[in-house]
Every structure is written in structure tokens, then in C-alpha cells.
FITORVO-124656 format. One record per atom (N, C-alpha, C): x, y, z. Coordinates in steps of 0.02 Angstrom, whole numbers, plus 50000, padded with zeros to 5 digits. Layout:
<nodes>
XYZ ...
</nodes>
This chain:
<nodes>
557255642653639 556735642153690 556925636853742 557315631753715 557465627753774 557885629653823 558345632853796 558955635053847 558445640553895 558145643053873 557525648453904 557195643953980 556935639753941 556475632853973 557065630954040 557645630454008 558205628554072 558305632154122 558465638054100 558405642154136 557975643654203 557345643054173 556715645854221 556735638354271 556925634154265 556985627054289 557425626554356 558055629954311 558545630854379 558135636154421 558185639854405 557925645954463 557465641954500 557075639954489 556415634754521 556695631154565 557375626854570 557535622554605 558195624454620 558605629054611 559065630354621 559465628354707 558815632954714 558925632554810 558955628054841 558525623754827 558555616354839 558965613854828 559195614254787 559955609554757 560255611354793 560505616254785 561165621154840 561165618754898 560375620054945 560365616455000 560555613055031 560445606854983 560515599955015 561175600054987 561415601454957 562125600154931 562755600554981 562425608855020 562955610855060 562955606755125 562265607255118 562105603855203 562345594455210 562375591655153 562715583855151 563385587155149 563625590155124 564425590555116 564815592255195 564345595455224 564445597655288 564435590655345 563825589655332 563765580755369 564165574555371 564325575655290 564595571755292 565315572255307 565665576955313 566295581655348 566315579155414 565855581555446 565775580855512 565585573655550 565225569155506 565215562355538 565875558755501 566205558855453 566915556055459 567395558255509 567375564355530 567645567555557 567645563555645 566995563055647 566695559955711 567005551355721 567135548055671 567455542455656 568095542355693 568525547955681 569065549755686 569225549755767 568765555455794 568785553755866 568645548055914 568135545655877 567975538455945 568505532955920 568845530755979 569545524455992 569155519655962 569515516555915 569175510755890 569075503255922 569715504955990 569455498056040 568775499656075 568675508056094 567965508756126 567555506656087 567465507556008 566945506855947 566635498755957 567515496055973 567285488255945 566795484256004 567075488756079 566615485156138 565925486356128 565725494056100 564905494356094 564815489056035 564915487155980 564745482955937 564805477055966 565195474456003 565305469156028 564535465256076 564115471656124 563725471656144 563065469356103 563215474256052 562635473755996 562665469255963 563195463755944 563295460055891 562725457455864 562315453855926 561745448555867 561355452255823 561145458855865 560795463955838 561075465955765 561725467755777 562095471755722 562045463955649 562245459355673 562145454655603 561545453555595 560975454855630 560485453855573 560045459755544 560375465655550 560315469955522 560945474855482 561355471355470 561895473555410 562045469355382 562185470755323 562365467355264 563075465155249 563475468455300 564345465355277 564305462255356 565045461555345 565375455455415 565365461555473 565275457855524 565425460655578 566325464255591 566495460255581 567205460555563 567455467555514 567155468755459 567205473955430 566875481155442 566355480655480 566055485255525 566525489455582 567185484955594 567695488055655 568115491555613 568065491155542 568895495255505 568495500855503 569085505055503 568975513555473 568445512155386 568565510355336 568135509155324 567645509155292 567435502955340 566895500255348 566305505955384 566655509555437 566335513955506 566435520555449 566725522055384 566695528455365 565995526855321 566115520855278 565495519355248 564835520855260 564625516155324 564125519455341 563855527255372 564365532355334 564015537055329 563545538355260 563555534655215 563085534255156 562375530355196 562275528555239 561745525355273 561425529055326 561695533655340 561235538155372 560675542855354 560215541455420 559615544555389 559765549855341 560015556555378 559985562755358 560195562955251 560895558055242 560835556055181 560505553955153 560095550055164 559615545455107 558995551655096 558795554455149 558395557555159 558305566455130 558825567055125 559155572655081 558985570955005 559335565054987 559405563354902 558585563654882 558195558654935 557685557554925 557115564054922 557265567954969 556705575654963 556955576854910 557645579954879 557835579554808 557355577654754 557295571054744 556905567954684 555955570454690 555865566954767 554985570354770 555055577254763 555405580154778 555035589454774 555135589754691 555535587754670 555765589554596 555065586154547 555185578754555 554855573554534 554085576454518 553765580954582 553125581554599 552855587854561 553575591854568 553345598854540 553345597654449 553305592154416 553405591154347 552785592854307 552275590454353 551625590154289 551045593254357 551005589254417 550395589454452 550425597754493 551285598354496 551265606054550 551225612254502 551195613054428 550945617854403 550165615954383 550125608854390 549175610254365 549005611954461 549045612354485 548795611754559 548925621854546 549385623854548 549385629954537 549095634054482 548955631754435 548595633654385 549045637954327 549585635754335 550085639454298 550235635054232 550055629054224 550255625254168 550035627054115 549185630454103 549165633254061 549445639354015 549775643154072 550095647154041 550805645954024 551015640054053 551735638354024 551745634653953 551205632453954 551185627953882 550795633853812 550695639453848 550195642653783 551065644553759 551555644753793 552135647453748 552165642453709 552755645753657 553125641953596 553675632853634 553265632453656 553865626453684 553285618353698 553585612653653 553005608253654 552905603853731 552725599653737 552825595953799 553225592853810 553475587253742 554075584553773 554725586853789 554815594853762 555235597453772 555275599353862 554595602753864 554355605053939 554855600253987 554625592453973 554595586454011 555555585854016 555815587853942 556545586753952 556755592353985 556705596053996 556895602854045 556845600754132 556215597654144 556055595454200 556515588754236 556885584854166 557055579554203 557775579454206 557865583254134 558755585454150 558995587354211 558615594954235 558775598054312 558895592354360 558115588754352 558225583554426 558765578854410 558875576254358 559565571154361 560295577254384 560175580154362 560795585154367 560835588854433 560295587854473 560215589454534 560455582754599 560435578054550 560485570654590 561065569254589 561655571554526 562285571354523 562565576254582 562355580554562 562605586654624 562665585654689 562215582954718 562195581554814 562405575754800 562365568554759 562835562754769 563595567254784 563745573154729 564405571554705 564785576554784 564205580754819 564545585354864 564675579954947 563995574554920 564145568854990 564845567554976 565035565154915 565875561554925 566185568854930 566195573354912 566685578054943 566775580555004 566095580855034 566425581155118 566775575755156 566575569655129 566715563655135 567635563855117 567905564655059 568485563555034 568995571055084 568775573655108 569165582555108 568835577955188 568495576455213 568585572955296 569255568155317 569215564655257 569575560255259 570265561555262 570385569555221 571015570455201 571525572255274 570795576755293 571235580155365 570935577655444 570635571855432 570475570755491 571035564155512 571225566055578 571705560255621 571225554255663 571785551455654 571385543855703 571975543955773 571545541055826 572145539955883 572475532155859 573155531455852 573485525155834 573505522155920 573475515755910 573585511955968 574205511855999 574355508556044 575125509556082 575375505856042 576095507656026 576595501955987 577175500256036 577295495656032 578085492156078 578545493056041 579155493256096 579745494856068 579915489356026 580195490755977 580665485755924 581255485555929 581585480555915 582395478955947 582465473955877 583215477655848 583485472955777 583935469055815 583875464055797 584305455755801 584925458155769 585475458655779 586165457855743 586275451855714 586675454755659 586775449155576 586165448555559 585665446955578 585025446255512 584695451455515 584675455655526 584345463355547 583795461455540 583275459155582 582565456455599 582355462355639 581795465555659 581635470755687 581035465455718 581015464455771 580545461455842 580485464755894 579525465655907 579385467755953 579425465756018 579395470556079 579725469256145 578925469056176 578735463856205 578035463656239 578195467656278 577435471756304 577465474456384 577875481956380 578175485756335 578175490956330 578085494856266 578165501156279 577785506356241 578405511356205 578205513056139 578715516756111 578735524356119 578835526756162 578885533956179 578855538956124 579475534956041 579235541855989 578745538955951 578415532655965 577905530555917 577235538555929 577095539155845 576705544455824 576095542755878 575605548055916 574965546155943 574595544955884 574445550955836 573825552555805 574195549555736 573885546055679 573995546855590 573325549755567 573405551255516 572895553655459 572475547655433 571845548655438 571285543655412 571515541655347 571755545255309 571935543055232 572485538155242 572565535955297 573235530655289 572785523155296 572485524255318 571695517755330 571105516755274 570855523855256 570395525055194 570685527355156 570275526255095 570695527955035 569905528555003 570055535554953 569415539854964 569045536754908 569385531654856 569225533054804 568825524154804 568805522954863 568465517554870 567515518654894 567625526354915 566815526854911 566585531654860 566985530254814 566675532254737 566085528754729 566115520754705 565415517054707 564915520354724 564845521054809 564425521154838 564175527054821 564475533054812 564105539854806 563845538254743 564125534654685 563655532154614 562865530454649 563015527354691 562275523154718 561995525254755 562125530554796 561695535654820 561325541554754 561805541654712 561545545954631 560985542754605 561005535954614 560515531154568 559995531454607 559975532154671 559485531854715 559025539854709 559355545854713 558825547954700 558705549654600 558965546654582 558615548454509 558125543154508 558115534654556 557375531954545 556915533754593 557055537854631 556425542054677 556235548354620 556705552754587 556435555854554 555985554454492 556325548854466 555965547554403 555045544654443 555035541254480 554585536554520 554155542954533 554465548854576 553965554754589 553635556854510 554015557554463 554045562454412 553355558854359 553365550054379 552975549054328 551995547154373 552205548154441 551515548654483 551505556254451 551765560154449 551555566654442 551285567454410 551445565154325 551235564954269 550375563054238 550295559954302 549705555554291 548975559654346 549335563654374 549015565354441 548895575054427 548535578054459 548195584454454 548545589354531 548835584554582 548625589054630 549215587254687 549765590654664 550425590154706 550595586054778 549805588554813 550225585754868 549945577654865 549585575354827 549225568954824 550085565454795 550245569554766 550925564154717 551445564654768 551375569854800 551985568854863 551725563154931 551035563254945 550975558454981 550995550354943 550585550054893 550995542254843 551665541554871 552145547054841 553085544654836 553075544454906 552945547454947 553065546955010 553035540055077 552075539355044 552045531155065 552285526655042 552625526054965 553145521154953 553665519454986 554005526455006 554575526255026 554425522655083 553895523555123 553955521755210 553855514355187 553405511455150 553305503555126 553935500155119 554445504055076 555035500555055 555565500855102 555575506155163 555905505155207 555705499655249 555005500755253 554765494655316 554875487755278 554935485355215 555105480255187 555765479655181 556125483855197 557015482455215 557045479655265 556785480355335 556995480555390 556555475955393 555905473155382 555695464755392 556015459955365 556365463055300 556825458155283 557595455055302 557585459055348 558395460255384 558225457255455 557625458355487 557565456455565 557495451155563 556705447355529 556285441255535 556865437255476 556925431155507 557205424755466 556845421355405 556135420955440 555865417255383 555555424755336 555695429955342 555375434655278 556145436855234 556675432155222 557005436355194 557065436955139 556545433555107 556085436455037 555965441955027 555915444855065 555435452655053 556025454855039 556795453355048 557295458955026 557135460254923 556935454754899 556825454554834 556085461254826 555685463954867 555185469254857 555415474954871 556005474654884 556185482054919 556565484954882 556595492954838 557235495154808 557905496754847 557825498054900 558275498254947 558865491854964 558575485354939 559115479654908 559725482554880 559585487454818 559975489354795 560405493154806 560275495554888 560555501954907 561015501254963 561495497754958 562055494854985 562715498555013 562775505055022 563325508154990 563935504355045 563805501855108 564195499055165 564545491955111 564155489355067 564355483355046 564895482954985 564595489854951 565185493954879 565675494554918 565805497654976 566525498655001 566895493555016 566615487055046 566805482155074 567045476555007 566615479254955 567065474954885 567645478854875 567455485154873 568295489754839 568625490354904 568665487254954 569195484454999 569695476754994 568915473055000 569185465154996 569095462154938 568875466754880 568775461254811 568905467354751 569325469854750 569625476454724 569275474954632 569145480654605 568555480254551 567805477954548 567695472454605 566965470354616 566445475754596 566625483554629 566205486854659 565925492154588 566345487754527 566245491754449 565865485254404 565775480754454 565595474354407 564795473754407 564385469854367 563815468754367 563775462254414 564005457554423 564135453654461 564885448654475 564795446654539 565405443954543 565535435654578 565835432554592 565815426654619 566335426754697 566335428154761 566525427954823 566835419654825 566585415554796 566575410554803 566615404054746 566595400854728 566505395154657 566005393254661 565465394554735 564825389654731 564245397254723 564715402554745 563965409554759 564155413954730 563745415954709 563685421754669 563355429754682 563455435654688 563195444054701 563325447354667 562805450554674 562785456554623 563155461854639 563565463654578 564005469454593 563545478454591 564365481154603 564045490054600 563595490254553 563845489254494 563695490854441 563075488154414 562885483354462 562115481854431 561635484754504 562015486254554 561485489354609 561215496854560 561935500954545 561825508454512 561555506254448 561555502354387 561025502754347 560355499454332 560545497154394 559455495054405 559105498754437 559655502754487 559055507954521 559205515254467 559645517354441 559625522054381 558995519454336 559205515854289 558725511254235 558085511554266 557815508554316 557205512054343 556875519654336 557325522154371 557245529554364 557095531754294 557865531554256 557585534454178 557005530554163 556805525254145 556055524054149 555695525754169 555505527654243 554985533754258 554905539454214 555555541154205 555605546954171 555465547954107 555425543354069 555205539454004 554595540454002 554245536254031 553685531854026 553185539954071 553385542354107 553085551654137 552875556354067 553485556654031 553275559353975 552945557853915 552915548653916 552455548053860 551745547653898 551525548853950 550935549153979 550965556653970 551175563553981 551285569953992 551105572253913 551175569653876 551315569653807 550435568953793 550265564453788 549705562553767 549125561453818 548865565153876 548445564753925 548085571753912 547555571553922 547085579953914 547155580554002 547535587653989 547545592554048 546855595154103 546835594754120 546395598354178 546125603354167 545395607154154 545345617154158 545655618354220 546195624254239 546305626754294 545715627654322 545695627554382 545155629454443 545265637054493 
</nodes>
């Protein structure tokens, strides 16, 4: 009966998954891709403009913001991503307990042979396994962008070897005629450095899902649990960004789950602090101390499975609703 139970689960969400799967893999194709084309001396003058702006609203160096990257990274920070993972977890999350009592179908799913907590593990497997899936298709458009997209290389000067010490020194003031125009992004990125980050886009929506899954649990009437997850989300964004603009609120970064949601900063360890970005924490310094990948992805995971926990022992033991 369970594999039954699975079944009817996927079909339910199938599309959705697929969806968003194809449509990040595509995006994210296409905005590395987009990396590729803009000259990175043009990149650095608009940032240059923006600077004050840009440091107090990002989390790495300015400086690391100009590498390939740094500028591929923040494609895990775009809206359309977060926002993807995130419909992911609420549509899933919502449809657990409140969108068949709202439809009136719960009763007839539970008069079968199948108990609740089973119900509840059917419901949460999909959505984690749905959260692996679009993390895992973001890094593949991401990695297969990377593979075949070119960068324009800057002008190089001629080089001239010194006789007897064979020293190779550049000639100011001219240009190497067979120097290559274009190289391959993979000579700059290296794909396996935004591994992390797609972990932490995974973790992100399994604690929106679990977070939807256990309002659901508690609640009768779908779209009430989608507006809850929904106004969270806008709270915890607007508590990112007070905490990033205003000086004296940068407390509030400690209220926001989105703290944890760094993926620009995972790359910038598995660049400049090679393993950081697998650590629970690390030391930059002898006097400071940050939290690594590995505790951004299992506090916002660990969250999640807790929703997901704590959904079903409420789902478990709550008297149902008469359909209406």
C-alpha cells in the first residue's frame, strides 16, 4: 500500500517538479551564460558606481564580486531561484493535510487500508525528493553553462625571452596578435565549487517545505496555510534586507532564515578557504570565527525535517474536520 500511496503522490506533484526543474536548469544555463558575455572591465565600472550600495548589501568582498566566480555565484541569489525552490516546498507543504481537508477528499483517502503516519511519510518523502531534484537541475544548468560558455580574455602583450636565463617578460604597450580572444569559463570556474551552494539552496526549500507542511497540519483550509508560508516568507525577506541596509539593525540578521542562505559566500570559501564550505565552522582569522556550509545546510535542513516531524505528530493525533 505504500508504494501505492507513492505513487498517487508523484502523479500529484509530478508536474511541478518537472517544471521547475526544467525551467531553473534553463535559467540557470542562460544567466551563466550571460556572465560570459558582459567584459568584466565593463562589469567592474558598473560595480564600481554601486560600491557603497553593493557592500552593504552583500555578504562577500567587493573584490570577490569582480571574479567569474563570484558573478557565477550569484546566480543562486536570484529571484527567479529562490523563488522556484520556495513555490516547491508551499505548494507541496500545503497540499499535506489542509488541501485535501479543504477539498473534502481526506476522508476518503484515509477510509483506505493506509494509517496516517504512513499517509504523512508519502507526503514528505516526495517533497524532500522534489527539493533534491530542482537544487540538483540548478547545478546542472549551472555546471553544462560553465562547460561551454566562453569569456572574452583581455589583451595580452607580447613576451620576449631574455637569452641564457630564459625569463619570458612582457613588452608594455603592445598586443599579442596570436594571443587566444575568447577561453572557456571552466578555466576561471570550477564547477564543483558550487556544489555547496546548490546543497543550500536544497536545505532551503526542504525548511519552507517542512515549515508549509507543519502549518498545514494544524490548519483546515489550503489557502489560509499558503497565505501563513507566504507572509513568512515576505517577513524574513524584509528582515534580510533591514539587516543588510540599516547599521544599527544588524541584529535582525540573527531573525531571519535567510542568514543561512548564503550561497555567494559557500563559493567564496571553496575559492579562498578550500574545504570551509564542508565545515560546520571555521576560523578566517585567530581572533573570528563563521559559520561554515555545513552548518548553514544543516540548520536550515534540521529545521525542515522538524517541521516535518513535529506535522506528523500533530497529523497523527488531531480530530479531522466533517467534510463540508
Amino acid at each position: 500500500m505504500t508504494l501505492v500511496m507513492l505513487r498517487q503522490v508523484w502523479r500529484e506533484s509530478r508536474l511541478l517538479m518537472l517544471g521547475c526543474s526544467i525551467v531553473l536548469f534553463i535559467f540557470c544555463w542562460i544567466r551563466v551564460w550571460l556572465v560570459g558575455r558582459i567584459d568584466m572591465s565593463r562589469f567592474q565600472g558598473i560595480l564600481e558606481i554601486l560600491r557603497p550600495e553593493f557592500e552593504n548589501f552583500s555578504p562577500i568582498d567587493f573584490e570577490q564580486a569582480l571574479t567569474y566566480p563570484g558573478r557565477v555565484a550569484f546566480t543562486f541569489t536570484e529571484p527567479m531561484v529562490v523563488f522556484l525552490i520556495v513555490i516547491w516546498g508551499i505548494a507541496r507543504g500545503s497540499d499535506a493535510v489542509s488541501g485535501p481537508l479543504g477539498r473534502g477528499t481526506m476522508e476518503m483517502m484515509l477510509s483506505q487500508p493506509v494509517s496516517r503516519l504512513r499517509y504523512m511519510l508519502c507526503k514528505n518523502i516526495i517533497t524532500l525528493i522534489g527539493a533534491m531534484v530542482i537544487a540538483a537541475s540548478a547545478w546542472a544548468g549551472m555546471a553544462c553553462s560553465i562547460e561551454t560558455t566562453t569569456v572574452k580574455r583581455e589583451t595580452q602583450p607580447i613576451k620576449m625571452q631574455i637569452p641564457l636565463v630564459k625569463i619570458e617578460v612582457e613588452i608594455p604597450f603592445t598586443k599579442d596578435p596570436n594571443a587566444p580572444q575568447r577561453s572557456p569559463l571552466s578555466d576561471f570556474v570550477d564547477q564543483e565549487d558550487m556544489i555547496a551552494s546548490a546543497f543550500d539552496l536544497m536545505a532551503l526549500g526542504i525548511f519552507f517545505g517542512g515549515f508549509t507542511t507543519l502549518m498545514s497540519a494544524w490548519d483546515q483550509y489550503r489557502w489560509r496555510t499558503i497565505a501563513i508560508a507566504t507572509g513568512f516568507l515576505i517577513a524574513q525577506l524584509l528582515l534580510r534586507v533591514m539587516s543588510l541596509s540599516v547599521e544599527d539593525m544588524t541584529w535582525l540578521k540573527y531573525t531571519t532564515i535567510f542568514s543561512l542562505y548564503e550561497p555567494e559566500v559557500l563559493v567564496s570559501y571553496a575559492v579562498h578557504h578550500r574545504g570551509a564550505e564542508w565545515s560546520f565552522w571555521f576560523h578566517p582569522t585567530p581572533e573570528t570565527w563563521k559559520l561554515g556550509g555545513l552548518a548553514y545546510i544543516s540548520i536550515l535542513s534540521g529545521a525542515g525535517l522538524a517541521g516535518f516531524g513535529l506535522a506528523t505528530w500533530i497529523f497523527c493525533r488531531r480530530d479531522l474536520p466533517a467534510p463540508v
